[in-house]
ZAKE-608425 format. One record per residue (C-alpha): x negated, y negated, z negated; residue number from 1. Coordinates in steps of 0.25 Angstrom, whole numbers, plus 2048, in hexadecimal, padded with zeros to 3 digits. Each point is the difference from the previous one (the first is absolute). Example, Ala and Ser with C-alpha at 12.3 -4.5 7.8 and 13.67 -1.06 7.14 Angstrom:
% ZAKE-608425
<node <7CF,812,7E1>,1>
<node <7FA,7F2,802>,2>
% end
This chain:
% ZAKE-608425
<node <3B0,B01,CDE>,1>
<node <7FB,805,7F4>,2>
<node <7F5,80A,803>,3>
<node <800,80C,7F4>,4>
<node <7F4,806,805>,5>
<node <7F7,7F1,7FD>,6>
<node <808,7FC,7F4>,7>
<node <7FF,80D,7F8>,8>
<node <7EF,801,803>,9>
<node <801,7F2,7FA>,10>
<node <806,802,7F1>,11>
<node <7F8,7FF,7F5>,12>
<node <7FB,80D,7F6>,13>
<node <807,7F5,7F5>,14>
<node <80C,7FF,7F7>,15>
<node <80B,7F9,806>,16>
<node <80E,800,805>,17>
<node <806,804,80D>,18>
<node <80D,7FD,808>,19>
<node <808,806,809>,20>
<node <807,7F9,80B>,21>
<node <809,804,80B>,22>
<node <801,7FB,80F>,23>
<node <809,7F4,7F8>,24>
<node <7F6,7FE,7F7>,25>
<node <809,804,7F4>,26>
<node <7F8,808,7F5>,27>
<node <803,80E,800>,28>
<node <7F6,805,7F5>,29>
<node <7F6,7F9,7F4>,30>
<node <7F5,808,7FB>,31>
<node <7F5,7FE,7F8>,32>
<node <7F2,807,800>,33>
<node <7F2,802,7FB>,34>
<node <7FC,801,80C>,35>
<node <806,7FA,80B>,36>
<node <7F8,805,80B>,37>
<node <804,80F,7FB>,38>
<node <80F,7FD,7FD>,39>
<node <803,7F9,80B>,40>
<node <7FA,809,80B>,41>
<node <808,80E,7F8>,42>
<node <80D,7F9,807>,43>
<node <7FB,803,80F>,44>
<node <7FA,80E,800>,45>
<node <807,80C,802>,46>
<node <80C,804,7F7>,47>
<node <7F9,805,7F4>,48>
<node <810,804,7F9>,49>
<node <804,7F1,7FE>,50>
<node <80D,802,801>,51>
<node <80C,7FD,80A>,52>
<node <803,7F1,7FA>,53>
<node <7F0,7FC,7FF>,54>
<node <7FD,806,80F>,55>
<node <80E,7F8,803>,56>
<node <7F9,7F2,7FC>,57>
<node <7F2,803,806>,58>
<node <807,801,80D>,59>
<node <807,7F2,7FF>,60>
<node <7F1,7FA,7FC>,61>
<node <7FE,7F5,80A>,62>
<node <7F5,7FA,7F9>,63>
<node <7F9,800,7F3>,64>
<node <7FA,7F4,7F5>,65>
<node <7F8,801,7F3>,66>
<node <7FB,7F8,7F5>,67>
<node <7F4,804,7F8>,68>
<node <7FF,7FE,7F1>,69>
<node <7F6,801,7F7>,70>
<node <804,80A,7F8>,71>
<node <80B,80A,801>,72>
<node <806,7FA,7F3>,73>
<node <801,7F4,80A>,74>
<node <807,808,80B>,75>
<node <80A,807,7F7>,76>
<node <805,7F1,7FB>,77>
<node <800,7FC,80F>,78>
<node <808,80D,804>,79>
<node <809,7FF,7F7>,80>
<node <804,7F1,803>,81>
<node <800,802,80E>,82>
<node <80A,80B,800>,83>
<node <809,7F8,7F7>,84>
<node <800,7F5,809>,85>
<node <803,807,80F>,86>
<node <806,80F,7FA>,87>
<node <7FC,806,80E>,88>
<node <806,80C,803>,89>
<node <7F7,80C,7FC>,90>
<node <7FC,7FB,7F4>,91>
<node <807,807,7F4>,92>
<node <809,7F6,7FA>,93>
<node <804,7FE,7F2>,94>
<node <80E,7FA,800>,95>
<node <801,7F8,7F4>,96>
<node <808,7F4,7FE>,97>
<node <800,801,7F2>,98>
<node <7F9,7F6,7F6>,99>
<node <801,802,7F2>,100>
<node <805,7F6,7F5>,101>
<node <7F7,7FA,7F5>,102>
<node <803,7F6,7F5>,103>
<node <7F6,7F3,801>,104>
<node <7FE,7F9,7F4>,105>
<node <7FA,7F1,804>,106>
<node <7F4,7FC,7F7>,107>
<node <7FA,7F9,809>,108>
<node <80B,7F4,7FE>,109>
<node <801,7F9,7F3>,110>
<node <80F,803,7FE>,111>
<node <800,811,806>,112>
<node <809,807,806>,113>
<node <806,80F,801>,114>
<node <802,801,80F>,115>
<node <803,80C,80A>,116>
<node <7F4,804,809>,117>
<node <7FE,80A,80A>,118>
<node <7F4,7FB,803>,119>
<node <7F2,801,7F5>,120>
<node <7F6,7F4,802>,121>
<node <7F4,7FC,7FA>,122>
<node <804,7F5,7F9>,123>
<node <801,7FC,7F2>,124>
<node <80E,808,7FE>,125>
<node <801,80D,7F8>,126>
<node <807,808,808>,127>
<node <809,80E,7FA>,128>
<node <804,80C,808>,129>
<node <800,806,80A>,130>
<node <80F,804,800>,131>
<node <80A,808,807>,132>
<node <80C,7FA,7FD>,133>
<node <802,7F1,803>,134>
<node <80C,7FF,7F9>,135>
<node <7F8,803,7F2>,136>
<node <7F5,7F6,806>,137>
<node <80E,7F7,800>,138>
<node <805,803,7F3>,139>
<node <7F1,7FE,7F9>,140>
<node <800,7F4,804>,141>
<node <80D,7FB,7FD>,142>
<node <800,808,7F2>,143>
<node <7F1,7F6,7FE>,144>
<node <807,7F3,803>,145>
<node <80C,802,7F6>,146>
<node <7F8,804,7F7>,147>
<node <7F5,7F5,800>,148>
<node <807,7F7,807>,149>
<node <7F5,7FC,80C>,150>
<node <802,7F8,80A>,151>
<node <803,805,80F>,152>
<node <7FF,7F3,808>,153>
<node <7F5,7FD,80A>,154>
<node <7FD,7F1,7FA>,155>
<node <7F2,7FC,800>,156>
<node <7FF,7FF,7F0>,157>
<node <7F9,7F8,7F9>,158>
<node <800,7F5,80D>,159>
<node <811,802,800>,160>
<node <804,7FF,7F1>,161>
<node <80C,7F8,7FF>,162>
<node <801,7FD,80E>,163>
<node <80E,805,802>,164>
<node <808,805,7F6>,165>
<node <800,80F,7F9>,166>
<node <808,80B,808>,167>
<node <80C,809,7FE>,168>
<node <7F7,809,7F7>,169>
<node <7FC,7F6,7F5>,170>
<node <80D,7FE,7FF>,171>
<node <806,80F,7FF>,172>
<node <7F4,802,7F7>,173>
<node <7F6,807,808>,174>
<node <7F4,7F6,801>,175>
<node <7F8,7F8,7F8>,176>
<node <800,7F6,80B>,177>
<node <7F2,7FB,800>,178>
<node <804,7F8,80C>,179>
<node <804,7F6,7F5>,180>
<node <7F7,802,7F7>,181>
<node <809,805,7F7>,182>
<node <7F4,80C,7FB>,183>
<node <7F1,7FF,800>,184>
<node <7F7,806,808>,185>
<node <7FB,808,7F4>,186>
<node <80F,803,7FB>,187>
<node <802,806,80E>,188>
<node <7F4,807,800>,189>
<node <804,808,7F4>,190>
<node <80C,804,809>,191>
<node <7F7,805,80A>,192>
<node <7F7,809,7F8>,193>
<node <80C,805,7F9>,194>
<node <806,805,80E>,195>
<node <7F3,805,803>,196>
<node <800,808,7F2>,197>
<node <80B,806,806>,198>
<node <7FE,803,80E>,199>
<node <7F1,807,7F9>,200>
<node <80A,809,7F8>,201>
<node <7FF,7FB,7F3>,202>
<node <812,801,7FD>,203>
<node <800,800,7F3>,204>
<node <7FF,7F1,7FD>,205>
<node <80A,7FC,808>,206>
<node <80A,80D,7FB>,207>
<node <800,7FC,7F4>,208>
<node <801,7F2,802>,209>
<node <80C,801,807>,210>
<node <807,80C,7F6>,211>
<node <7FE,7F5,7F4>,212>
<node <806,7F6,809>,213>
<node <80B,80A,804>,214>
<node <803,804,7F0>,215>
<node <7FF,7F0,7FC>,216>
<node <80B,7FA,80A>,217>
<node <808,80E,7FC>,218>
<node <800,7FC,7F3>,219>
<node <805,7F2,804>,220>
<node <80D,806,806>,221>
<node <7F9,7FB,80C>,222>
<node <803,80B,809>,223>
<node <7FD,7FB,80B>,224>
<node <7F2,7FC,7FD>,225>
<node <7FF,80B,7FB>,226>
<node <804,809,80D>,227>
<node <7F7,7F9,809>,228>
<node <7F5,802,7F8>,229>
<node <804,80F,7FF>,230>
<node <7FE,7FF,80F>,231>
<node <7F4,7FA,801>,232>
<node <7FC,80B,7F7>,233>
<node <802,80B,80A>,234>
<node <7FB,7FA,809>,235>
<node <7F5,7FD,7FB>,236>
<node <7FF,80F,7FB>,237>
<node <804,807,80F>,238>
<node <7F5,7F6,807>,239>
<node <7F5,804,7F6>,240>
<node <801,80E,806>,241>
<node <7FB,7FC,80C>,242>
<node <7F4,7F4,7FE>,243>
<node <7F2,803,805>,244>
<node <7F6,7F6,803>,245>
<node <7F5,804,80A>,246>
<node <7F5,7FD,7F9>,247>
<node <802,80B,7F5>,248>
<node <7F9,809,7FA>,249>
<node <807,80D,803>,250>
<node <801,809,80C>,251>
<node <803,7FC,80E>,252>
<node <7FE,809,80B>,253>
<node <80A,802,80D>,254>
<node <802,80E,804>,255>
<node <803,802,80F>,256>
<node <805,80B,808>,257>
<node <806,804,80F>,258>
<node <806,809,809>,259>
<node <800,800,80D>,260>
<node <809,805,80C>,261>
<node <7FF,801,80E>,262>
<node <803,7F1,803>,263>
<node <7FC,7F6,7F2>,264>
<node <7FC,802,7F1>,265>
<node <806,7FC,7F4>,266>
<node <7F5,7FB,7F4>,267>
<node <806,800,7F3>,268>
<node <7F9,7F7,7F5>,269>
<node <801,800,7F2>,270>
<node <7FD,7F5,7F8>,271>
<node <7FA,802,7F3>,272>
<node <7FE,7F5,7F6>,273>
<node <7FB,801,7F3>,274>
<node <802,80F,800>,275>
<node <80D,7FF,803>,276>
<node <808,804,80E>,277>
<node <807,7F2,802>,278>
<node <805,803,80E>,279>
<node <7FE,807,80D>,280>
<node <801,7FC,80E>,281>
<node <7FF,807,80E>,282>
<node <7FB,7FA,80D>,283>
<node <800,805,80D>,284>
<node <7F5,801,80C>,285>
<node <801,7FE,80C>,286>
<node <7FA,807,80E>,287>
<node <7F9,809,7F8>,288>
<node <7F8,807,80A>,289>
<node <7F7,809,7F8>,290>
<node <804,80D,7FA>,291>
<node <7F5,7FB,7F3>,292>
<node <808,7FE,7F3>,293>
<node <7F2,7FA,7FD>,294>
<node <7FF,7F6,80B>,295>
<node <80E,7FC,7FD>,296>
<node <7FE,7FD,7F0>,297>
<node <7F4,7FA,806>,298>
<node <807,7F6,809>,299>
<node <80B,7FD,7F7>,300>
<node <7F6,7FD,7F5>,301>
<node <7F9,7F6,807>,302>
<node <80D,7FA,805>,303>
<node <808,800,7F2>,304>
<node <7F4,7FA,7FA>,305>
<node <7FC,7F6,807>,306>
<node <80E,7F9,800>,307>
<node <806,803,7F2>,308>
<node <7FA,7F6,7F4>,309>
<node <7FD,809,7F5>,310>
<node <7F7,80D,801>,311>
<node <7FE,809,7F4>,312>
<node <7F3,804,7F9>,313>
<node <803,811,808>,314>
<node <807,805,80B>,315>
<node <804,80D,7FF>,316>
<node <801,808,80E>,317>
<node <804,80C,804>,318>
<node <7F5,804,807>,319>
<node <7F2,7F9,804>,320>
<node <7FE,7F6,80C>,321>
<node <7F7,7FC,809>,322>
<node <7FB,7F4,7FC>,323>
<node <801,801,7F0>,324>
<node <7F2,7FA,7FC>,325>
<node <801,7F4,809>,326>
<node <810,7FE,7FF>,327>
<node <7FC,800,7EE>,328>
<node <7F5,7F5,803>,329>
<node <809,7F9,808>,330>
<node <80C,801,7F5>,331>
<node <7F8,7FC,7F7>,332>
<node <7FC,7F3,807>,333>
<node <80E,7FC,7FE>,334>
<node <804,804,7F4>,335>
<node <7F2,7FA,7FA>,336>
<node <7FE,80D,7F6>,337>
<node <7FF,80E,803>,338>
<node <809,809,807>,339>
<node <801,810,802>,340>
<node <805,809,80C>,341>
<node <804,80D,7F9>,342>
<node <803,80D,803>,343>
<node <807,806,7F4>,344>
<node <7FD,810,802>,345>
<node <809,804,7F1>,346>
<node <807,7FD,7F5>,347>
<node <80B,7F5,7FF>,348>
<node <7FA,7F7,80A>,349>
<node <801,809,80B>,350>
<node <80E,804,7FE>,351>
<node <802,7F2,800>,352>
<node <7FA,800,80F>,353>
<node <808,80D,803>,354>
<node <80D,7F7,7FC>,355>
<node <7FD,7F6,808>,356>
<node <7FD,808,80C>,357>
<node <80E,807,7FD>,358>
<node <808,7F3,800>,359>
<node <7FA,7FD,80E>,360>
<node <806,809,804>,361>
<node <80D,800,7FB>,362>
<node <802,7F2,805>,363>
<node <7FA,804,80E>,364>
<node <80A,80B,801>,365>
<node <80C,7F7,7F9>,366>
<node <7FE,7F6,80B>,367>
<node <7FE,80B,80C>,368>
<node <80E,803,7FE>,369>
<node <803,7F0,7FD>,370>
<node <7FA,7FD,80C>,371>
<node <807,809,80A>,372>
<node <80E,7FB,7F9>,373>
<node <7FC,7F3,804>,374>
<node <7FB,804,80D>,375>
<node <80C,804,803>,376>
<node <809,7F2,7FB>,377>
<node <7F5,7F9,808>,378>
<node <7F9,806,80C>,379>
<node <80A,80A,803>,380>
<node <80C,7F7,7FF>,381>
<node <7F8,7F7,80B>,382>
<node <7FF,80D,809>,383>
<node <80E,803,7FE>,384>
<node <805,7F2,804>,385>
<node <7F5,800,80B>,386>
<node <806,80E,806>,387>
<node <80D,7F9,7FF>,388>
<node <7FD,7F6,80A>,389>
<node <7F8,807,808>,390>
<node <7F4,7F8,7FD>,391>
<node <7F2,807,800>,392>
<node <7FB,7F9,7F3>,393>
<node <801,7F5,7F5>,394>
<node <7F8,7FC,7F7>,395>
<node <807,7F2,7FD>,396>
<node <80C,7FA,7FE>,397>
<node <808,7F1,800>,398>
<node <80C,7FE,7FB>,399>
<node <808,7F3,7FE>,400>
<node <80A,7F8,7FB>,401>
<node <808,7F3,7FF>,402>
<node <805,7F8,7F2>,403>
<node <809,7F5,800>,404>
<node <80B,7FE,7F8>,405>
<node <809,7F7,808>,406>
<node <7F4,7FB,809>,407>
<node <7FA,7FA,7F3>,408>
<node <7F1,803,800>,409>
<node <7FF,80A,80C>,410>
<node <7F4,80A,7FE>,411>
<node <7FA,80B,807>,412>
<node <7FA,80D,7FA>,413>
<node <7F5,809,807>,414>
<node <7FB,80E,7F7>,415>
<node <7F6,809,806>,416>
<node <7FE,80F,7FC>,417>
<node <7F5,807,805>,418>
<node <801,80E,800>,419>
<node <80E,801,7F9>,420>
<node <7FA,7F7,7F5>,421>
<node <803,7F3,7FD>,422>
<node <7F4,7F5,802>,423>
<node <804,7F3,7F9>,424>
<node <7F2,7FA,805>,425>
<node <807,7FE,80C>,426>
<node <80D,7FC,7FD>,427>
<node <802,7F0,804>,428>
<node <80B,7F8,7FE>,429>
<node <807,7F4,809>,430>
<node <807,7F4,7FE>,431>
<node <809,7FE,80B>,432>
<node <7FC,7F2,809>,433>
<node <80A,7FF,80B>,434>
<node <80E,805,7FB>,435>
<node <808,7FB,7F8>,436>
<node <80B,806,7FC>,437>
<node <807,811,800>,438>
<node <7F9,807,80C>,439>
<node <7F8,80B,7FE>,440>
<node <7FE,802,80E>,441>
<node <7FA,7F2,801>,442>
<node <7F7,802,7F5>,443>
<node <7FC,80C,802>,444>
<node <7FB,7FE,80E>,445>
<node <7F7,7F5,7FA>,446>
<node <7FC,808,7F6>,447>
<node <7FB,80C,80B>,448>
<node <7F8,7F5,808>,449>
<node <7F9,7F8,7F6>,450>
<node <7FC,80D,7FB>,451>
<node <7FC,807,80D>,452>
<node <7F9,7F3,807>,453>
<node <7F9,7FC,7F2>,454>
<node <7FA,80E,801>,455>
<node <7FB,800,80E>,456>
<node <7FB,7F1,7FD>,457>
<node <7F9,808,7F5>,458>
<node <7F9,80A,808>,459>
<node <7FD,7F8,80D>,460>
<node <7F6,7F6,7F4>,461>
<node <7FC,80C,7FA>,462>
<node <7FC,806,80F>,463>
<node <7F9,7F2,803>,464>
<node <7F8,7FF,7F3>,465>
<node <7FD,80F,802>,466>
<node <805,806,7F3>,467>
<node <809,80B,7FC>,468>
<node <810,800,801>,469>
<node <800,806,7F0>,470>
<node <7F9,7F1,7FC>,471>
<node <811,7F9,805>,472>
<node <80C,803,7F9>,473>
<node <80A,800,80D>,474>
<node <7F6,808,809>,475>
<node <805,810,7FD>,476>
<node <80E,801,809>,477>
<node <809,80A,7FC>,478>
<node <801,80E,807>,479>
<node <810,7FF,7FC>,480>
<node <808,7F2,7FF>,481>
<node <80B,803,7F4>,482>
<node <80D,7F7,802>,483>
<node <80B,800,7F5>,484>
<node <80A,801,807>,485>
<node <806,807,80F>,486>
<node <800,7FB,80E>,487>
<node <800,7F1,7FD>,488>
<node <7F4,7FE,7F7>,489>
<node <7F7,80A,809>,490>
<node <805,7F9,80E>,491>
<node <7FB,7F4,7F8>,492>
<node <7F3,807,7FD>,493>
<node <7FF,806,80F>,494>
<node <801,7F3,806>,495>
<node <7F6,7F8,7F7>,496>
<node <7F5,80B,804>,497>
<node <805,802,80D>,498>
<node <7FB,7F0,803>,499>
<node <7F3,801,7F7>,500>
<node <7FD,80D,808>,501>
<node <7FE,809,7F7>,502>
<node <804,80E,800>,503>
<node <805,804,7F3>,504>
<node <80C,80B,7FC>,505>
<node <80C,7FA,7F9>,506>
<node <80A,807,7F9>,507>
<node <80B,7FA,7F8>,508>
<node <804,805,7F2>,509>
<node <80F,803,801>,510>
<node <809,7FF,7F3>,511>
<node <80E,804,7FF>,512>
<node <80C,7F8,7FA>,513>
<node <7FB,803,7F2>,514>
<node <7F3,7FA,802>,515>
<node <7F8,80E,801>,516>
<node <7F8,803,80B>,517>
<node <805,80C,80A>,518>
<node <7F8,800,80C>,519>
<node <7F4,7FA,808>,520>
<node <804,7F8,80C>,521>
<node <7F4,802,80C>,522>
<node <801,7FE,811>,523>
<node <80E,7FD,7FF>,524>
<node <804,80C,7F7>,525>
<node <805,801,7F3>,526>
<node <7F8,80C,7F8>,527>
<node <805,809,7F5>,528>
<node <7F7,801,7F5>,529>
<node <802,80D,7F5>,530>
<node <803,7F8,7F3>,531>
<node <7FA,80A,7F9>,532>
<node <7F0,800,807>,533>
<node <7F5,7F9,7FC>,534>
<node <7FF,7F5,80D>,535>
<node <80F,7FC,7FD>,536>
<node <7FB,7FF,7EF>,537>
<node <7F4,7F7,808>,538>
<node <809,7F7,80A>,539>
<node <809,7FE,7F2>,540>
<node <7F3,7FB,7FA>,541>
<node <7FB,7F6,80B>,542>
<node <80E,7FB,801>,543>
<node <801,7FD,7F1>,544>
<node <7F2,7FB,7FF>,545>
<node <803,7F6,80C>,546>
<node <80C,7FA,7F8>,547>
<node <7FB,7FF,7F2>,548>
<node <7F3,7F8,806>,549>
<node <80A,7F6,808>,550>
<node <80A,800,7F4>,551>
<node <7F4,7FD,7F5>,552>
<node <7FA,7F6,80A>,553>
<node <80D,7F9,801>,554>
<node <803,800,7F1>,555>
<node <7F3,7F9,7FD>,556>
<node <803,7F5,809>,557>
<node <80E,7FE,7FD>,558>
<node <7FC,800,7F0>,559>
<node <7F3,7F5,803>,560>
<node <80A,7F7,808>,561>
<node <80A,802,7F3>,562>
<node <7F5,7FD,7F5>,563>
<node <7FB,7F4,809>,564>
<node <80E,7F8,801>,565>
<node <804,801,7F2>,566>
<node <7F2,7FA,7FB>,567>
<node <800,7F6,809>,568>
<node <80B,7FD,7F8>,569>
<node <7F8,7FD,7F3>,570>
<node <7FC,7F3,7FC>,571>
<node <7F2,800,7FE>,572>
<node <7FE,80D,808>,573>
<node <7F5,7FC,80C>,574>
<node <7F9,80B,80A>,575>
<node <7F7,803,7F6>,576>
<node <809,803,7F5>,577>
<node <808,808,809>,578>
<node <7F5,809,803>,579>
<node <7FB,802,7F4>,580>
<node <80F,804,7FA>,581>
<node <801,80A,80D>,582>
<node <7F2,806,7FD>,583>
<node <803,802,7F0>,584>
<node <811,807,803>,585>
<node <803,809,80A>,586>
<node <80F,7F9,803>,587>
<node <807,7F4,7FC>,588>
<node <809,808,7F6>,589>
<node <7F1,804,7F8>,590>
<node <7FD,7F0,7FF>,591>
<node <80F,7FE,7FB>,592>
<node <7FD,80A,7F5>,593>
<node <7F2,7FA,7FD>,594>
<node <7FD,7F8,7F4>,595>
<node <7FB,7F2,7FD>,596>
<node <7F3,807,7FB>,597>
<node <800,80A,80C>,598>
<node <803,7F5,80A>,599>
<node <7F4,7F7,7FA>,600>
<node <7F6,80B,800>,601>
<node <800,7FF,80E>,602>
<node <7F6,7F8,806>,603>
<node <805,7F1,806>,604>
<node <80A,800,7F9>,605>
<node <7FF,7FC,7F3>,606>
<node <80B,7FD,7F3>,607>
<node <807,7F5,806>,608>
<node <803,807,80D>,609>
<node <803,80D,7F9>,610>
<node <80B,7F9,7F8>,611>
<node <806,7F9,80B>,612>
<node <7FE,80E,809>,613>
<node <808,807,7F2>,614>
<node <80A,7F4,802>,615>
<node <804,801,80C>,616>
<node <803,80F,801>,617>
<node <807,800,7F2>,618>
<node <808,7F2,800>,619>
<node <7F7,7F8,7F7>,620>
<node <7FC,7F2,803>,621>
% end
């Protein structure tokens, strides 16, 4: 039994770390502290005007650990790590699952490339960005290759050079192929530097490169020479307003902002690169527990920050934190040069903040009235349906379905939706073992028990090894089995659960003789639905979702067993070809359309097959 009493009379008057666990050891709370002994102890006295969520937690505490630092610098990194890895529930928590794109230019290999990052390394690349936009990240880097003509394969060069033979993009003119040698190192190089001329800005070299060009082959009567250098032209003259590398010279700051309601926040950043606004973004926080617009930048700082790859020379804030001096010390360790918190009291940059601040809220408000429409589809649909059948709650659903065509290829679908949404995680699919042909009943009723005994297989290990239900796929029941279909496929259902034991609702989906659902058949009762209420718009939904799953699963198999009967077919064509050749085209009618080159830049096979592939589907010998 953990003894309060001792254990606090034990911490240390040092900086460290503390977490909160509850009576099943899951962490509730990470903090850090100067001084443990102090911070620590503030938990357990009298309510000093906490707050209702912070005196909530204190009350689940059924024991307490730390970790002492050396320095608070030490226990801010700790903190920060710790809470990114558990997210325990009274923590405030930035919700950010975005990461931003860069463009990676590979110096470190002898024959570079431009690639698509989202990550920023110490390594010997030079990395551009960061931007907004992944679609312009996209476009850069497809503007670059055409226009230097750099390679974009993964060969190990110079160790590969002429090991196999050049790809598609040599021969549509939009490589040098160094893989054959067919440039030196140093003519490569030039290419390099030259995109890196352009991605440092300097557009005027290449613009006036490709308007000479674009006036010669016009000259020619060569038109259209002339118009794909035209192209190229603009592109080159749209991308250019967009290119900033990291390590430039101008101004780079982020100007961050919130506001707050009763239950989150919303932080709006903008980014600023070279004096220039070249995007904005918003992110929300979670379990915000303080009512402190400066605890709440403060903990969003630490967590933005320690995640994202790039951090400007100054943050502009809208008001002052906590933490700032250590928090700057702490930035700057990253960043490996100097950066500012800031305050802006007047002028331009504090209108800046005051727009920020403005946007937050907008979007907090926007997605108030968003979030109760969706609500309603969602949440409220599920209480609808749950009224319905007189059930007192669901939180998730199972539906499924049968594909066959004939009895050829019989498969089984199962879709979850958790709180009237959708959760594809959970969606498995089932290749039917022990019918053979058209019974639906038949395969429906294995379908229901390998899911249901694989799921309490699932969770009688899991109870055996001691871990929790979440870590196996089959172990969440449903509140309410979905059947598509009326009396048939839920006696079906009723009776596969009634020998397993397990005492789950089942209601079938009816449909009427057009194929649309009209009711909900439940206890031997076929129920009414208003067609015009949110629940029937949901159970339309479940039922759709159940048959596209089984129909796409079904297609997939029918079109794999398709593509591998006709390439058996070909002489020449082995296992390995014919993987290859289903890798590189999505359908068999793709390989017919291919060419001899397209076909050999695959890898096993090689000119030979490739022609005698051509051949066959186009009646050559």
């Amino acid at each position: 039994m953990f003894n309060f009493e001792e254990e606090l009379k034990k911490l240390p008057r040092e900086p460290g770390v503390y977490i909160m666990r509850d009576d099943r050891d899951v962490i509730l709370y990470v903090g850090k502290a100067v001084n443990l002994h102090n911070r620590v102890r503030s938990y357990f006295r009298e309510n000093i005007g906490r707050g209702p969520m912070i005196d909530k937690m204190v009350s689940l505490i059924a024991r307490f650990e730390y970790i002492v630092t050396d320095s608070e610098l030490e226990a801010l990194v700790l903190e920060n790590n710790l809470i990114k890895e558990n997210s325990p529930k009274y923590n405030t928590l930035l919700k950010d699952d975005k990461t931003y794109p860069y463009i990676k230019v590979t110096l470190g290999e002898d024959y570079p490339r431009v690639q698509f990052s989202r990550t920023m390394k110490k390594d010997k690349s030079k990395y551009f960005g960061p931007y907004t936009s992944a679609a312009a990240v996209k476009d850069t880097i497809e503007l670059l290759n055409k226009l230097y003509r750099l390679r974009t394969c993964s060969r190990s060069l110079p160790r590969d050079i002429g090991l196999d033979r050049p790809c598609l993009n040599y021969h549509i003119k939009q490589c040098l192929a160094p893989c054959q040698g067919y440039v030196s190192k140093e003519q490569y190089r030039e290419q390099v530097a030259q995109a890196l001329e352009f991605l440092n800005g300097n557009y005027q070299t290449i613009l006036k490169d490709l308007e000479t060009k674009m006036k010669a082959a016009a000259e020619e009567l060569d038109f259209e020479t002339a118009a794909g250098y035209r192209d190229l032209y603009n592109s080159v003259k749209q991308v250019a307003q967009k290119q900033k590398i990291t390590e430039g010279v101008g101004e780079d700051k982020d100007v961050i902002a919130l506001y707050r309601d009763e239950r989150e926040a919303v932080v709006q950043v903008f980014f600023v690169r070279d004096g220039k606004l070249i995007g904005r973004e918003h992110y929300y926080m979670t379990n915000v527990t303080s009512d402190d617009k400066a605890e709440i930048l403060e903990t969003f700082v630490k967590q933005f920050y320690a995640g994202t790859p790039f951090i400007p020379r100054e943050l502009m804030l809208q008001q002052e934190i906590g933490d700032r001096e250590l928090i700057e010390k702490w930035l700057t360790g990253r960043k490996g040069s100097r950066v500012y918190l800031r305050v802006p009291k007047i002028g331009a940059k504090e209108k800046l903040v005051e727009l920020a601040a403005q946007n937050a809220r907008h979007i907090l408000e926007q997605d108030r009235e968003r979030l109760k429409r969706e609500e309603g589809r969602t949440i409220g649909a599920v209480k609808e349906i749950a009224g319905l059948l007189g059930l007192k709650q669901i939180e998730r659903m199972e539906a499924f379905d049968i594909s066959n065509i004939n009895g050829f290829e019989n498969v089984g679908s199962m879709i979850v939706f958790e709180k009237g949404k959708p959760k594809p995680s959970d969606y498995r699919k089932f290749r039917i073992k022990t019918v053979s042909g058209p019974d639906d009943y038949a395969c429906m009723r294995e379908v229901l028990t390998r899911r249901f005994r694989h799921g309490m297989e699932e969770s009688r290990e899991l109870a055996e090894k001691e871990l929790d239900a979440a870590f196996g796929s089959f172990t969440r029941f449903p509140d309410l089995l979905m059947m598509d279909g009326g009396r048939g496929q839920v006696n079906i259902a009723l009776s596969v659960l009634e020998e397993l034991r397990l005492p789950i609702p089942v209601c079938g989906m009816v449909k009427d003789d057009n194929h649309r659902t009209r009711g909900l058949y439940f206890n031997n009762v076929e129920l009414p639905i208003d067609t015009r209420s949110e629940g029937f718009k949901l159970v339309t939904r479940i039922q759709d979702e159940a048959h596209r799953f089984a129909i796409e699963y079904h297609r997939s198999l029918r079109s794999k067993a398709q593509v591998k009967s006709v390439l058996d077919d070909i002489p020449g064509v082995g296992p390995a070809r014919r993987k290859a050749l289903m890798r590189g085209f999505q359908s068999i009618e793709e390989i017919k359309a291919a060419s001899v080159e397209e076909l050999a830049a695959l890898p096993e096979i090689n000119r030979r097959a490739a022609e005698a592939i051509y051949g066959y589907f186009h009646g050559k010998k």
